[in-house]
C-alpha positions, 0 to 999 in steps of 0.5 A: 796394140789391143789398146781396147784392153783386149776385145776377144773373149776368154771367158762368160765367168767363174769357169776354171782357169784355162777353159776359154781362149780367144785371140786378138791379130793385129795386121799392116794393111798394104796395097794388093798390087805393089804391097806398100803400106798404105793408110786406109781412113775409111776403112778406120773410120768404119771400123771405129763406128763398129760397122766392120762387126762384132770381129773385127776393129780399128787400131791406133793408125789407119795403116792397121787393122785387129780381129777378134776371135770369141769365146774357143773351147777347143783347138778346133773351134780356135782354128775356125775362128782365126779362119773367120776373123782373118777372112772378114778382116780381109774381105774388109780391107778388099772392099777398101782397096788394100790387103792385109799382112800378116806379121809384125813388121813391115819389111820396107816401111817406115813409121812416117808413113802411118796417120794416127786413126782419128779416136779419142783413145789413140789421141789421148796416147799420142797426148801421153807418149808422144814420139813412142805412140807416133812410132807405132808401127808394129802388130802383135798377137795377144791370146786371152786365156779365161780365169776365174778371179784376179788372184788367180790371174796373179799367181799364174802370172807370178809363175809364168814369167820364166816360161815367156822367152820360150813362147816368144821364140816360137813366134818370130814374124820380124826380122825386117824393120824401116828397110833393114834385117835386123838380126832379129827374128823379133825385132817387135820384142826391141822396138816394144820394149822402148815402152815404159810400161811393156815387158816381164812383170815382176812377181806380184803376190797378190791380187791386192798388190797388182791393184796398188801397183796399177795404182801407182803407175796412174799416179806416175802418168804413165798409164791411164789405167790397167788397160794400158799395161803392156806387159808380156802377160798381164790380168786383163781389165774388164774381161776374167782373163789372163792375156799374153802380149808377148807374141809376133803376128803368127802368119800361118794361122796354124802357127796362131793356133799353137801359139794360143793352145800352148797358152792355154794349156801353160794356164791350167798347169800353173794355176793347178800349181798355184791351188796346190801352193806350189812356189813359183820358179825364182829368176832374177828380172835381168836374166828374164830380160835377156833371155827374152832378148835371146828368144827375139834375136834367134828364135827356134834357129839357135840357143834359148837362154834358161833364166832359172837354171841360167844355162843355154839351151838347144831351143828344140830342148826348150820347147821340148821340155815345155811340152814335157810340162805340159803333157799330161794337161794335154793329153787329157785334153785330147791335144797333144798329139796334135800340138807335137805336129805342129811344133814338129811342122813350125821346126821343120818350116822355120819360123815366119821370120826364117820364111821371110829372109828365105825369100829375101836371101833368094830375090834381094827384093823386100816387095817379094817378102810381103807378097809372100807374107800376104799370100802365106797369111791369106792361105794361098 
C-alpha cells in the first residue's frame, strides 16, 4: 500500500518536473516449495527495525513485503534498480524460508490468511477502516515521479486523469481472487475502489485547493493526513513528487520499466503543458470511472474506453496514440525507440494477467499459476 506515504525517491529538490523517477513494489510472500501465501512475523518485524536496509520495507501484513528504488535519471539506471531492490527483497524473504510473488493477487489465497504486522500505523488503520484494512490482501506498484512544487504536482494531476485507464490497462497482474478468475485482468482495480479514499481525482485547481480538501477529508475521519490519499495519482506528502498508485505489480520487470518511463514521460508533457496555460482535457468523473473499470476488466486484450471523446478504442490505438503524445519527449530523451519494443514485447507477450490464465487454461491448477508468477518475477 506504500502506506509510508511513498519511500522511493523522486527527487533531491526543485529540478524540473519529470527528471527523477523511483518505484515503490509490493509483493505476496509465499512458501517456495507449495507457493502458499504464507505470514512471515520475523521477516516483518525485521523489516519494521529497518534491518532489511535503506530498499526494502514492512507492509501492512506480514504475508507481504515493499522495495524501494532510489532516485533514477534514466531507463537504465530504472532497470538496475528494480533489478537490486527485487533481488534483496528476495534474498531476504529466502533467508526467511519463503519466496516472493510478483503480481497483485494471490491466485488461490484468501484475506483470512494475513495476520496485520505488529506497527502502530497499520494498527491505527485497522482502528479507522476496520473490515476494509483487515481485507488488505492486494500489492500494487506506485511510481514517483519528481516535481518542483505542489502547484506543479496539481496541474499535471488536473491534466493526467483521462490518461490513467490507459496506464493501467497495460499493467494487468490479477485476474484470480480467493480462488476464482474474476474476468478481470485487474481485479486490484475493484477490490481497491471499495476505499473511500482511492480512485481518480477530481480536477483541483490549485495547490491551495488540494490543501483545503486534504483538510476536509481529515475532519471527515477518513484520512489521518495526505499520506493516506490513495488516489490513482496523487501529490506525494513528504517527498517533491507526483506518485502514480494506480498500477498492478508488473511481474516482468522490464514491464515495471516501461510502466515507470511512460510515467515520466506523461510528467514532463503535461507539466509543459501546464507552464504553457494549455487547458486541461474535460471529462466527466463517471466516465473516468468507467473506462478505468474497462481498463481493468480487459486490459490491451480488448476495447479501452476514451473518457474524452467517449468513444471505444482498440487498446493498441490507445496506447498508440499515448506514445504519439509523448514522442517527441521521448525522443529527446534518447527513449523511444526502446519504450516501442517494449510496448511492442508486452502485445506480443500479453499482459501478466493474460500469462497467468495461460497457464491456468493449460494445468487447471492455481499452485502452477504462482509458481510461474514466482519463477517469471525472479527472472527465471
Amino acid at each position: 500500500m506504500g502506506e509510508g506515504g511513498g519511500r522511493a525517491a523522486g527527487g533531491l529538490g526543485p529540478e524540473p518536473a519529470g527528471s527523477t523517477v523511483g518505484v515503490e513494489e509490493e509483493f505476496h510472500l509465499v512458501d517456495p516449495e507449495t507457493f502458499a501465501l504464507t505470514p512471515s512475523p520475523g521477516l516483518a518485524a525485521a523489516a519494521v527495525r529497518r534491518e532489511l536496509g535503506e530498499r526494502v520495507h514492512a507492509e501492512i501484513t506480514t504475508t507481504q513485503l515493499e522495495t524501494a528504488t532510489g532516485v533514477c535519471r534514466s531507463m537504465a539506471e530504472l532497470r538496475a534498480g528494480l533489478a537490486v531492490t527485487r533481488a534483496e527483497a528476495r534474498a531476504a524473504a529466502a533467508e526467511s524460508g519463503v519466496a516472493l510473488l510478483a503480481a497483485s493477487t494471490h491466485p488461490s489465497a484468501t484475506w483470512r490468511e494475513q495476520v496485520i504486522t505488529p506497527f502502530p500505523r497499520y494498527e491505527d488503520m485497522v482502528g479507522r477502516w476496520k473490515g476494509l484494512a483487515l481485507q488488505q490482501d492486494i500489492c500494487g506498484c506506485h511510481v514517483h515521479v519528481g516535481v518542483p512544487d505542489l502547484e506543479t504536482a496539481v496541474a499535471v494531476l488536473d491534466r493526467a486523469r483521462p490518461y490513467l485507464p490507459v496506464l493501467l490497462a497495460m499493467t494487468g497482474s490479477s485476474p484470480f481472487h480467493e480462488g476464482v478468475d474474476t474476468g478481470y485482468e485487474s481485479y486490484r482495480t475493484l477490490w481497491w475502489s471499495r476505499w473511500p479514499n482511492t480512485g481518480p481525482p477530481e480536477p483541483l485547481g490549485s495547490a491551495d485547493a488540494f490543501q483545503e480538501l486534504v483538510a476536509g477529508l481529515v475532519a471527515s475521519g477518513v484520512v489521518a493526513d495526505a499520506s493516506h490519499l490513495y488516489w490513482d495519482l496523487r501529490p506525494t506528502s513528504h517527498l517533491p513528487t507526483v506518485e502514480f498508485r494506480l498500477a498492478d505489480v508488473c511481474t516482468d520487470v522490464e514491464d515495471a520499466v516501461l510502466h515507470a518511463t511512460v510515467c515520466a514521460s506523461l510528467v514532463r508533457v503535461l507539466a509543459d503543458r501546464a507552464e504553457r496555460d494549455v487547458a486541461p482535457a474535460s471529462a466527466r468523473p463517471e466516465l473516468l470511472r468507467a473506462a478505468r473499470w474497462r481498463a481493468a476488466r480487459d486490459g490491451i486484450g480488448g476495447l479501452l474506453f476514451d473518457p474524452v471523446s467517449g468513444n471505444l478504442v482498440e487498446a493498441r490505438e490507445a496506447v498508440e496514440r499515448l506514445l504519439r503524445e509523448l514522442a517527441d519527449d521521448l525522443a529527446e530523451r534518447g527513449e523511444e525507440d526502446e519504450v516501442r519494443d517494449l510496448v511492442d514485447r508486452l502485445f506480443a507477450r500479453g499482459t501478466s494477467a493474460a500469462r497467468q490464465r495461460v497457464v491456468w487454461r493449460e494445468t487447471g491448477d492455481l499452485r502452477a499459476v504462482a509458481a510461474a508468477v514466482v519463477r517469471e518475477g525472479s527472472g527465471a
